[in-house]
Backbone as CSV, one residue per row, in Angstrom:
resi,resn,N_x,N_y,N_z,CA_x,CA_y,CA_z,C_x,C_y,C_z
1,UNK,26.351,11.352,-57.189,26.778,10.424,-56.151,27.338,9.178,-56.819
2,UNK,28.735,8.588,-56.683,29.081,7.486,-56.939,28.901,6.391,-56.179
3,UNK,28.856,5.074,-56.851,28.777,3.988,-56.353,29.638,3.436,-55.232
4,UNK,29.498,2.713,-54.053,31.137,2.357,-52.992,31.457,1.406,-54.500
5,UNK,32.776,0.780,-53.997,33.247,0.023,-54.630,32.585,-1.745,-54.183
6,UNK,31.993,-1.400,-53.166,31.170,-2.851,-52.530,29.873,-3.330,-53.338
7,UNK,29.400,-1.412,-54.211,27.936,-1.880,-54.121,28.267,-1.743,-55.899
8,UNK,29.126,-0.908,-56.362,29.152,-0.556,-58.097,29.226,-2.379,-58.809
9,UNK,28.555,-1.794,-59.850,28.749,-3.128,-60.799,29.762,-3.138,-61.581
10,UNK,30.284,-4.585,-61.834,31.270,-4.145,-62.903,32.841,-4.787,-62.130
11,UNK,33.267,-4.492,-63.225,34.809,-4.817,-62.937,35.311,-3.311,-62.419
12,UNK,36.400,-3.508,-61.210,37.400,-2.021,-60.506,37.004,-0.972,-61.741
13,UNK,37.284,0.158,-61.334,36.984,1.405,-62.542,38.370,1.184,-63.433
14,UNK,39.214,1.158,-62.802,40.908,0.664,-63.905,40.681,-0.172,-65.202
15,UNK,39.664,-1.087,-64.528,39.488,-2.002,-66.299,38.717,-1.568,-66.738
16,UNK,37.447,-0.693,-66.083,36.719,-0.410,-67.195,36.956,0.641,-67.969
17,UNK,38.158,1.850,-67.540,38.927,2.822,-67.811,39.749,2.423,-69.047
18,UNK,40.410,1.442,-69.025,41.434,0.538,-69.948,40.253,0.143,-71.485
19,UNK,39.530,-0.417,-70.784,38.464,-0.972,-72.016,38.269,0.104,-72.870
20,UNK,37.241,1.107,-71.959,36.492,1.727,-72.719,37.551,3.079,-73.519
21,UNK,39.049,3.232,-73.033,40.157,4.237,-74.086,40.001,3.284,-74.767
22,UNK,39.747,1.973,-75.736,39.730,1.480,-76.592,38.620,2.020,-77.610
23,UNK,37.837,2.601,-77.195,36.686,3.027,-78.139,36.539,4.781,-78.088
24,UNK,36.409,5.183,-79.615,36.450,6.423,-79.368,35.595,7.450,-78.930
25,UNK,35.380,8.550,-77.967,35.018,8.832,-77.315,33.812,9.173,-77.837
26,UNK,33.395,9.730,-79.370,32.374,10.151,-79.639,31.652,9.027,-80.237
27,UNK,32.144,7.536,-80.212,31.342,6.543,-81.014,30.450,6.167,-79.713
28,UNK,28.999,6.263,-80.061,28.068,5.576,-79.154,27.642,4.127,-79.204
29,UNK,27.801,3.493,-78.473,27.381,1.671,-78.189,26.041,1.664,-78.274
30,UNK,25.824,0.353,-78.993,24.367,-0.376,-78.709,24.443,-0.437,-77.824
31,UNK,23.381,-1.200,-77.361,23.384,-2.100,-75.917,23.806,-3.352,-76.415
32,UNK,23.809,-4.288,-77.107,24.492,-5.204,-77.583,25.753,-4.932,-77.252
33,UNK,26.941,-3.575,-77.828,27.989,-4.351,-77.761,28.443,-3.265,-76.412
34,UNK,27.829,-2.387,-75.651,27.635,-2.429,-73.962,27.767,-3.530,-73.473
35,UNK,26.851,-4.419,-73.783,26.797,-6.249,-73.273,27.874,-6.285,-73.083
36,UNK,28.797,-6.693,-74.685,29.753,-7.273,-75.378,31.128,-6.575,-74.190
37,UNK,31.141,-5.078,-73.694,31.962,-4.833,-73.818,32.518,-4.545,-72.387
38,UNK,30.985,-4.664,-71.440,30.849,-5.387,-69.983,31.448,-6.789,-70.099
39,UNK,30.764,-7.550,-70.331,31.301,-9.082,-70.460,32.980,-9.238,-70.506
40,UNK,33.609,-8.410,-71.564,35.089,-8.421,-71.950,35.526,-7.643,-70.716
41,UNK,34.941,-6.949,-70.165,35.660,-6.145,-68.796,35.671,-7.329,-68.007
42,UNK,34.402,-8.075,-67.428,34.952,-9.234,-66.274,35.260,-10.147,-66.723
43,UNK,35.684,-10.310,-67.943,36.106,-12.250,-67.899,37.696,-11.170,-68.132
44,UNK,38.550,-9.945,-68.243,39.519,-9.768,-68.340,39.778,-9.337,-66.541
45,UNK,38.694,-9.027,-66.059,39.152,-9.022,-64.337,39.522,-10.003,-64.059
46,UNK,38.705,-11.235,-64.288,38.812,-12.516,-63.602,39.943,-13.362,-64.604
47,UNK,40.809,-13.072,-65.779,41.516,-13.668,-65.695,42.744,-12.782,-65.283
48,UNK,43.190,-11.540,-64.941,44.376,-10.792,-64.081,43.978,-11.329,-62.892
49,UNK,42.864,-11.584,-62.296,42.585,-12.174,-60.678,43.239,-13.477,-60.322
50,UNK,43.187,-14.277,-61.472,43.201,-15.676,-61.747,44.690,-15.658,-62.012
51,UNK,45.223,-14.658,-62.651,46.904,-14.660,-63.069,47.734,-14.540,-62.004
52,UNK,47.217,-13.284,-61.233,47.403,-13.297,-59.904,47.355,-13.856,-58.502
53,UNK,46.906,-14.824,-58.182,46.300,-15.696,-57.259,48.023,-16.714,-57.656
54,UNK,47.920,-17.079,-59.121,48.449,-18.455,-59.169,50.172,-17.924,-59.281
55,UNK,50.085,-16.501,-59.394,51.622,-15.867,-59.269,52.257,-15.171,-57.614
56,UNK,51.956,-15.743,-56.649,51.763,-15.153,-55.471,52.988,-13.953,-55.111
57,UNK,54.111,-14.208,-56.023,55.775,-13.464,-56.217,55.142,-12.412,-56.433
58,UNK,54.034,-12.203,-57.014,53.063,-10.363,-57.784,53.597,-9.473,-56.273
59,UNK,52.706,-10.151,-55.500,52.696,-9.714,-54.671,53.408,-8.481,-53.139
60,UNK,55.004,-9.851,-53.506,56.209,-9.585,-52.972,56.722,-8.898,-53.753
61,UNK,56.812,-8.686,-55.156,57.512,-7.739,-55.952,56.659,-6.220,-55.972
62,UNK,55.668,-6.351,-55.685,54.642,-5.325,-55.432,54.862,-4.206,-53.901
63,UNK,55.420,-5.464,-53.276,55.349,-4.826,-51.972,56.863,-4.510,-51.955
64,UNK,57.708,-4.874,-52.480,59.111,-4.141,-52.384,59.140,-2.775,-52.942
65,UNK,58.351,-2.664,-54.127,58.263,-1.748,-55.004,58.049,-0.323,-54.173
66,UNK,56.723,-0.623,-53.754,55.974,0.290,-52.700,57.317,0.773,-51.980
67,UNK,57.428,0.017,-50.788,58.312,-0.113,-49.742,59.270,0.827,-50.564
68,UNK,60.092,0.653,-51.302,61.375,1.741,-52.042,60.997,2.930,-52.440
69,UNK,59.893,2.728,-52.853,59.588,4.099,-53.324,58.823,5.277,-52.101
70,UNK,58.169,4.391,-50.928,58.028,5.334,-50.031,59.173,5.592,-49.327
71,UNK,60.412,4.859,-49.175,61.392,5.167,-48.857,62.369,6.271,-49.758
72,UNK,62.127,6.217,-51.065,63.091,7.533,-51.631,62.484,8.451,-52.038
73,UNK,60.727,8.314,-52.607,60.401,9.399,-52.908,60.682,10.343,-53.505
74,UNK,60.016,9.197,-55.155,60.709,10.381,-56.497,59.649,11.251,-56.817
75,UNK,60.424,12.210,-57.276,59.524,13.272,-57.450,59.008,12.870,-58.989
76,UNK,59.058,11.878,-60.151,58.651,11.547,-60.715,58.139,9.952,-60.684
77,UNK,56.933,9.292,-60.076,56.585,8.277,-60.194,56.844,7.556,-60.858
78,UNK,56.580,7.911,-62.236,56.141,6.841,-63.540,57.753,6.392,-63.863
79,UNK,58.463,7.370,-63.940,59.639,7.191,-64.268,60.846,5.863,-63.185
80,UNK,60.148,6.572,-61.573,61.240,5.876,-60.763,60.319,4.333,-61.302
81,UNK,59.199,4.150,-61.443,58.833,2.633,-61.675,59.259,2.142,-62.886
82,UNK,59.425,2.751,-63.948,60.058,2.280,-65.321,60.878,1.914,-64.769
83,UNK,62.208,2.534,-63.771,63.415,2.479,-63.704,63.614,0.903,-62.826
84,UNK,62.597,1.011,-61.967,62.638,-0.300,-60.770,62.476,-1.716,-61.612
85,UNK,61.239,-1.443,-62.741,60.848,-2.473,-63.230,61.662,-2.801,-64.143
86,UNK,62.706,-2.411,-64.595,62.788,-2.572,-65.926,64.875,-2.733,-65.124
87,UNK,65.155,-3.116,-64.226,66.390,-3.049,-63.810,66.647,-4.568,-63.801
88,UNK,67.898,-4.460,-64.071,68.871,-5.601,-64.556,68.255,-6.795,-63.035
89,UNK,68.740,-6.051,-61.681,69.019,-7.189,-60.991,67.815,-7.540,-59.900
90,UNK,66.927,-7.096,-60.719,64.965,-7.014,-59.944,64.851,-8.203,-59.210
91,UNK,65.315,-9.233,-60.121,65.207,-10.859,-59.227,66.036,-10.781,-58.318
92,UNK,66.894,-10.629,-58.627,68.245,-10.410,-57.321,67.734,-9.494,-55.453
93,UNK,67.192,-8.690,-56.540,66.423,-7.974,-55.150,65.732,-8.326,-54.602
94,UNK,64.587,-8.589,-55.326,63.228,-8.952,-54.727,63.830,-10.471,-54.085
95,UNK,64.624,-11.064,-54.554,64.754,-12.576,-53.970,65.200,-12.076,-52.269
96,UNK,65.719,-11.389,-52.523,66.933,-10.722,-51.560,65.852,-10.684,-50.624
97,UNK,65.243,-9.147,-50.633,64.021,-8.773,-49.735,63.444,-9.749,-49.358
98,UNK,62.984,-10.299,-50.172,61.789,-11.866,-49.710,62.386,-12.552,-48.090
99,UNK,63.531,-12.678,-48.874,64.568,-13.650,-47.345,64.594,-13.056,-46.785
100,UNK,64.767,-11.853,-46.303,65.170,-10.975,-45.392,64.036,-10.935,-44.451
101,UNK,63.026,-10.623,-45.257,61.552,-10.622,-44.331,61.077,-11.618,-43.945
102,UNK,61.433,-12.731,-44.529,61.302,-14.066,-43.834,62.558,-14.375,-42.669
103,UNK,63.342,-13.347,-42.410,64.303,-14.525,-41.046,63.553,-13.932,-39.638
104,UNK,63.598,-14.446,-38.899,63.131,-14.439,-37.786,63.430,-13.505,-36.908
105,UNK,64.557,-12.675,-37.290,64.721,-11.354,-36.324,63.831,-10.147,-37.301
106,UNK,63.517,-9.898,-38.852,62.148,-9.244,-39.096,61.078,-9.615,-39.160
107,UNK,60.686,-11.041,-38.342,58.895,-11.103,-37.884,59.377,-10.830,-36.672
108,UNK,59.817,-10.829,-35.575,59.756,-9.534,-34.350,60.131,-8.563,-34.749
């Protein structure tokens, strides 16, 4: 039985997923650097939380992203996001989108 995500300890499973491919699978931890290596999981949640909060654009570039891709639906994920992220005129767009969803005929 797994933990909800309300009640598990710890930082999201993503960071602690990220952390712990840093160590190799058959090396076993003290509890010391378990401590060590909990501790480095939430002070690295809380500063992407903290990066995020003070970048609120994450957000809007996040949600365009989505938005395009449930709209074309590549049959390779990883790739159509390399392709989105990594495109010349991303600001151009996302600035674009932003306004758009802000004029007053798309909040009715």
């Amino acid at each position: 039985m797994t933990d909800s995500p309300s009640t598990a300890a710890g930082p999201p499973r993503a960071t602690g997923v990220l952390i712990a491919g840093m160590c190799p699978a058959d090396a076993p931890l003290t509890e010391g650097q378990k401590e060590e290596l909990q501790a480095k999981q939430v002070s690295m949640f809380l500063s992407n939380e903290r990066y995020i909060r003070a970048h609120p654009e994450l957000r809007h570039l996040i949600s365009v992203f989505v938005q395009r891709a449930l709209e074309d639906r590549p049959e390779d994920a990883v790739a159509y996001a390399g392709d989105f992220f990594t495109r010349d005129d991303l600001y151009a767009l996302v600035k674009a989108e932003r306004e758009a969803a802000l004029t007053p005929d798309a909040i009715n």
